[in-house]
C-alpha positions as a Markdown table, in Angstrom:
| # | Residue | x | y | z |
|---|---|---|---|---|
| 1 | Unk | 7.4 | -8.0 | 13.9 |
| 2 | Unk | 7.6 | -7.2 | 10.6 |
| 3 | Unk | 8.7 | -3.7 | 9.0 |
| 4 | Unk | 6.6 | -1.8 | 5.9 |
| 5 | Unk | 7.0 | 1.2 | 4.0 |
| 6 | Unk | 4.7 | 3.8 | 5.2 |
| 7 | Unk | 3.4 | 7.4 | 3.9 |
| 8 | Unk | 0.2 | 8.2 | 5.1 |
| 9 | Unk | -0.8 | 10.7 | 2.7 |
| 10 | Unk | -0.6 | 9.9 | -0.9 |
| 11 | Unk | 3.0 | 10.4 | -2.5 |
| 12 | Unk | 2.7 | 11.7 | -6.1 |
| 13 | Unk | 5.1 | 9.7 | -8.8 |
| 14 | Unk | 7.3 | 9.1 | -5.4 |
| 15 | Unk | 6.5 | 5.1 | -4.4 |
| 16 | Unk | 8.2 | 5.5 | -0.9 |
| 17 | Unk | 10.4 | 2.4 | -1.3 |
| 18 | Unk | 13.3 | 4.7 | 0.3 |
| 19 | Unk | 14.8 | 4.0 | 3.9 |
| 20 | Unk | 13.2 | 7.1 | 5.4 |
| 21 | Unk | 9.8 | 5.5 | 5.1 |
| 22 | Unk | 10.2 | 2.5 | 6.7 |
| 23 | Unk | 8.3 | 1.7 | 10.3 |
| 24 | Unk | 7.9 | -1.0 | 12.6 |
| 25 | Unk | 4.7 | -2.4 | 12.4 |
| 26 | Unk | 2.5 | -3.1 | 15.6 |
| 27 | Unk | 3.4 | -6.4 | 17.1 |
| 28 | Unk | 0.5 | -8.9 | 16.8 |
| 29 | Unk | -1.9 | -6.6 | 15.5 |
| 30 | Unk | -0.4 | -5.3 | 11.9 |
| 31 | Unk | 1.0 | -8.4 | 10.1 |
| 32 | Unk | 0.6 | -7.6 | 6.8 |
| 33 | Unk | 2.2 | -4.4 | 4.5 |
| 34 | Unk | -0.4 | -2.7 | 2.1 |
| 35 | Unk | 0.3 | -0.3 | -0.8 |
| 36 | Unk | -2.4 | 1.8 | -2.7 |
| 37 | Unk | -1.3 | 2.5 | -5.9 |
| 38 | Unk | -3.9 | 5.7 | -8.0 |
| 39 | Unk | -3.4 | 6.7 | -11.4 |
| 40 | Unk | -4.4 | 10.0 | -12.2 |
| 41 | Unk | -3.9 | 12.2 | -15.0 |
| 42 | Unk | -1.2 | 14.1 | -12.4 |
| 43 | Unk | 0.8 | 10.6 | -12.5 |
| 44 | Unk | 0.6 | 8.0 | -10.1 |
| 45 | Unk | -0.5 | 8.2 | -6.5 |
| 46 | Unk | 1.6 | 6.1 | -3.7 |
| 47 | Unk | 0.3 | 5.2 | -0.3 |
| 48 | Unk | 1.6 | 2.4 | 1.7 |
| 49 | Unk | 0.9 | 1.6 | 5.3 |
| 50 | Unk | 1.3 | -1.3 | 8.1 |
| 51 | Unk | -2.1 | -3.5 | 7.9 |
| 52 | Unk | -3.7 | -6.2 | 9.6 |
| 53 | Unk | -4.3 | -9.4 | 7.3 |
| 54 | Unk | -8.1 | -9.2 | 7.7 |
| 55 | Unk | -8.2 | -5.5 | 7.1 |
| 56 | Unk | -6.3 | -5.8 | 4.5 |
| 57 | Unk | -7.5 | -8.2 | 2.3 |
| 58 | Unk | -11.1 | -7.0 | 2.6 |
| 59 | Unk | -10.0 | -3.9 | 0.8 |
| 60 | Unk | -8.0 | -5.2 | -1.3 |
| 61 | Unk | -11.3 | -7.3 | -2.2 |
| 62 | Unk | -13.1 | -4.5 | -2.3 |
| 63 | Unk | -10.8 | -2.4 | -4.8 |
| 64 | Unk | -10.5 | -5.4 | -7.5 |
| 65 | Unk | -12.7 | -4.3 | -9.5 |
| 66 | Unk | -11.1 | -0.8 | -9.8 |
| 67 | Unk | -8.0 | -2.1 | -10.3 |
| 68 | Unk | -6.6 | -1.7 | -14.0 |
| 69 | Unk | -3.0 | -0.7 | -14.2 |
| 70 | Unk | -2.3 | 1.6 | -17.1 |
| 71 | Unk | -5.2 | 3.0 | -16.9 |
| 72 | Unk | -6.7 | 6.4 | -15.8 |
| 73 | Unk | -8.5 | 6.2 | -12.3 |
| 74 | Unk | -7.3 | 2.9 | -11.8 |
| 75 | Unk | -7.2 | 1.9 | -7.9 |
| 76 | Unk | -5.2 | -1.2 | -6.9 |
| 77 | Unk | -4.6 | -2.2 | -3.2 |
| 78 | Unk | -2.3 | -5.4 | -2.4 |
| 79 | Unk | -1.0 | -6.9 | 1.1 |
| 80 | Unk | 2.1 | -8.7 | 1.4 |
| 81 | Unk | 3.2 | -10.3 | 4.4 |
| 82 | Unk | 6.8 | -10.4 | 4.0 |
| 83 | Unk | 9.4 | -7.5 | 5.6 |
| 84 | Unk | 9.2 | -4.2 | 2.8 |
| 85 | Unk | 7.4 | -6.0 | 0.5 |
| 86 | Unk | 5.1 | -3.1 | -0.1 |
């Protein structure tokens, strides 16, 4: 089993990385930890969540090509598969 930082709803300039958001992943099925990272002219947007591999390296696929850190609207998704590595 592995344990992830998780908030559901995007944080704003508040990465979750704090003892109060972290879960136990679902045995066998969520393997992997994702975080979402948006930046928006408010500040950046957290969101970080259990994942399965698959599901989460298709969208983190799928978000490379809006992924530009430092810059406005950027979107970047990454999976980790390590305990709080998100």
């Amino acid at each position: 089993m592995i344990q992830c930082y998780q908030c559901e709803e995007f944080q704003l300039n508040n990465d979750c990385s704090s003892p109060e958001f972290i879960v136990n992943c679902t045995v066998n099925v969520q393997d992997m930890c994702q975080k979402e990272v948006m930046e928006q002219s408010a500040g950046i947007m957290y969101r970080k969540s259990c994942a399965s591999s698959a599901a989460c390296l298709i969208a983190s696929a799928g978000y490379q090509s809006f992924c530009s850190p430092g810059k406005l609207n950027s979107v970047c998704i990454s999976c980790c598969n390590t305990p709080l590595c998100n």
